[in-house]
MARVEX-830084 format. One line per 4 residues: their letters; for each residue x, y, z of C-alpha. Coordinates in nm, 4 decimals. Last residue first. Layout:
REM residues N
A> X,Y,Z | ... $
REM end
This chain:
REM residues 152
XXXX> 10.5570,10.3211,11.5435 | 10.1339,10.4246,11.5424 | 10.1248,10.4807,11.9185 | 10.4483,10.6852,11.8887 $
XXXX> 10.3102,10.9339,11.6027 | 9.9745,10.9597,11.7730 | 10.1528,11.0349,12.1276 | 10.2428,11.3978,11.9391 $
XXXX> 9.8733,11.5337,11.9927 | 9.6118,11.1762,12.1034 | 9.3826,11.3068,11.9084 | 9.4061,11.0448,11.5611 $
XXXX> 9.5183,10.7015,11.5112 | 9.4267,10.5200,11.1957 | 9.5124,10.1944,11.0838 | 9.5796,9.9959,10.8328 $
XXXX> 9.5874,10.2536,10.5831 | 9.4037,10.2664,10.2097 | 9.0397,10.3548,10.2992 | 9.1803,10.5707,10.5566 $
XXXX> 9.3781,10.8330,10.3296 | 9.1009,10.9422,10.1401 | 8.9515,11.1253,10.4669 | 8.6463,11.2474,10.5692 $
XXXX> 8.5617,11.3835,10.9429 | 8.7528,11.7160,10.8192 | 8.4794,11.8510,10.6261 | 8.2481,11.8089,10.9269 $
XXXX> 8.4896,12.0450,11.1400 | 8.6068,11.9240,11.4419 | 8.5198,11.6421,11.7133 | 8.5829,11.3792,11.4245 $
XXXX> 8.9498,11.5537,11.3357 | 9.1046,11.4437,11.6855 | 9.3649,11.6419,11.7033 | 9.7214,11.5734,11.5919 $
XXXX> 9.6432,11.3595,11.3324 | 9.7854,10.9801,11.1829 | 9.7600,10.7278,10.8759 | 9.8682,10.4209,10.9570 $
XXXX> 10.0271,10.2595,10.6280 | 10.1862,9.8998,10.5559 | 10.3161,9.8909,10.2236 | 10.1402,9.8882,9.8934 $
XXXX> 10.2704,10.0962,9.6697 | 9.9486,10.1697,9.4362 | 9.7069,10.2382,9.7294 | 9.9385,10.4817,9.9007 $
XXXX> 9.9810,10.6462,9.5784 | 9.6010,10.6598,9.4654 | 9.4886,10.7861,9.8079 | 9.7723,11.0688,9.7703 $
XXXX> 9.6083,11.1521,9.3920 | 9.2662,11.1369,9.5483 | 9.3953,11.4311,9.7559 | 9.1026,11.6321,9.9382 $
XXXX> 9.0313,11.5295,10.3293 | 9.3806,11.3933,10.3744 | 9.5594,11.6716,10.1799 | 9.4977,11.9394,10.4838 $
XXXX> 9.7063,11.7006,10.6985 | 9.8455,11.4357,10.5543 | 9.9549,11.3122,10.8626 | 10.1146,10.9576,10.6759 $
XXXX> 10.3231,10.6763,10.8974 | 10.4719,10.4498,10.6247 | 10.6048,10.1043,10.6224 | 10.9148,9.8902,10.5673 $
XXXX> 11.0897,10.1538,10.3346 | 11.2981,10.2156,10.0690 | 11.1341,10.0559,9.8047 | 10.7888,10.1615,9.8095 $
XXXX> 10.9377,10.3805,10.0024 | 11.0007,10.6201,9.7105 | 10.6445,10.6692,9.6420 | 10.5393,10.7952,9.9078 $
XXXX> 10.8321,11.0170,9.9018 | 10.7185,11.1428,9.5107 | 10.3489,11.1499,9.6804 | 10.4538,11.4494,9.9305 $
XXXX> 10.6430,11.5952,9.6891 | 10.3555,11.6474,9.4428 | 10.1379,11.7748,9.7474 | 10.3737,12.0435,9.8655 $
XXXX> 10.4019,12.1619,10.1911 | 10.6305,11.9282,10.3086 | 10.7159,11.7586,10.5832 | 11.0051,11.4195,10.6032 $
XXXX> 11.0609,11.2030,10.8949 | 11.2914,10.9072,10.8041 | 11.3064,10.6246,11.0679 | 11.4972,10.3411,11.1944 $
XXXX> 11.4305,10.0695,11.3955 | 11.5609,9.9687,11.7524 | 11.2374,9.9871,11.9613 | 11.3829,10.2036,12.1571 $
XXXX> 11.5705,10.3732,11.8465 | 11.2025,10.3824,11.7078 | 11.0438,10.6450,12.0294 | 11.3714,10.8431,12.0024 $
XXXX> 11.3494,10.9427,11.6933 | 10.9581,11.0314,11.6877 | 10.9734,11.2311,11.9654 | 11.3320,11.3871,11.8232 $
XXXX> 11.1021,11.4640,11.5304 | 10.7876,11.5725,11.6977 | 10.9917,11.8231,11.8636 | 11.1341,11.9571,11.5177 $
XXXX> 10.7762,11.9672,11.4351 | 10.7027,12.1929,11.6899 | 10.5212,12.0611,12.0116 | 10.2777,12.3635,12.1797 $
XXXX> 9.9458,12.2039,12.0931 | 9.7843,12.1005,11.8031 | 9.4472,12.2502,11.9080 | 9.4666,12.4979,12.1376 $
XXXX> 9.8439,12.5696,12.0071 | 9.6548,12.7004,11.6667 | 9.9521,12.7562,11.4561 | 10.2563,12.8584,11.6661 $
XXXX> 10.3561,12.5133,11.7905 | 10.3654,12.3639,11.4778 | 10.4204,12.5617,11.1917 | 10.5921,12.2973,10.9515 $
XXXX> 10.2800,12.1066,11.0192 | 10.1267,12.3177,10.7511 | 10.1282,12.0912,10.4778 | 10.1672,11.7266,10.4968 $
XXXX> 10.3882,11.4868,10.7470 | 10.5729,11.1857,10.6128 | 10.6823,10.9698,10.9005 | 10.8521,10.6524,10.6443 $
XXXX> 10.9563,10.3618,10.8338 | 11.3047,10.2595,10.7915 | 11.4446,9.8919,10.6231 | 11.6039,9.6452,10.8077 $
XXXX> 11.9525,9.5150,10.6694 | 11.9429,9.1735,10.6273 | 12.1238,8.9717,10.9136 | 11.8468,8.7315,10.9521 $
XXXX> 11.7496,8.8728,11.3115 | 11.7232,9.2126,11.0918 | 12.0197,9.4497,11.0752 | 12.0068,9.8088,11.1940 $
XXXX> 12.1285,10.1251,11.0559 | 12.1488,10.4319,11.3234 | 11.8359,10.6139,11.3652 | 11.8043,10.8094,11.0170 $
XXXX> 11.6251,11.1829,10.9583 | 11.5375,11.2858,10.6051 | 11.5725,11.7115,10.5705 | 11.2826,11.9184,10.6687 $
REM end
């Protein structure tokens, strides 16, 4: 999924603002055909223009990234440290087993809400742990596509 930018905008002190990260972990790339039941008929291409359209009315800018890969995942993590005003993280399958993704959001430091799909407490007991949420703001979680808006 290539980077996707709202148009740039400038802070009330003129300084350019800075994006908000939407990383999104593996799997999500099959939204909409992988278990519709549970994370619904959206694709992630959906999610994007969501997602889009949801900052540009609150006039910031975004980059939504997926990736199936967990070394990527934590090299763009790690990128907006500097490039980025915050991150919103569904790390999907990696939330409930990556130290090395807790480690990077730890170690960067930005403002992080960590967001699912479903609601991952009425699932599976594995999935009711994360090592994202010790390191995010916030968490939002069942609320399908809305979770990405709530959390911008």
């Amino acid at each position: 999924m290539t980077a996707y930018n709202t148009t740039n905008h400038t802070d009330s002190d003129g300084s350019e603002m800075k994006p908000i990260y939407i990383l999104n972990g593996p799997n999500l790339n099959l939204l909409g055909l992988r278990e519709p039941k549970i994370y619904g008929q959206e694709t992630i291409s959906d999610l994007e223009a969501r997602c889009a359209a949801k900052a540009k009315s609150l006039g910031q800018e975004i980059v939504f990234r997926q990736t199936n890969t967990e070394g990527e995942l934590i090299g763009w993590v790690h990128e907006a440290q500097s490039k980025a005003c915050g991150i919103i993280i569904n790390g999907a399958g990696y939330t409930h087993t990556s130290v090395a993704l807790h480690d990077a959001l730890k170690a960067v430091n930005i403002p992080t809400v960590e967001v699912h799909l479903s609601n991952v407490y009425a699932r599976e007991p594995f999935r009711h742990h994360s090592y994202i949420s010790p390191v995010a703001h916030g968490v939002i979680c069942g609320f399908g596509g809305q979770s990405y808006e709530l959390a911008l």
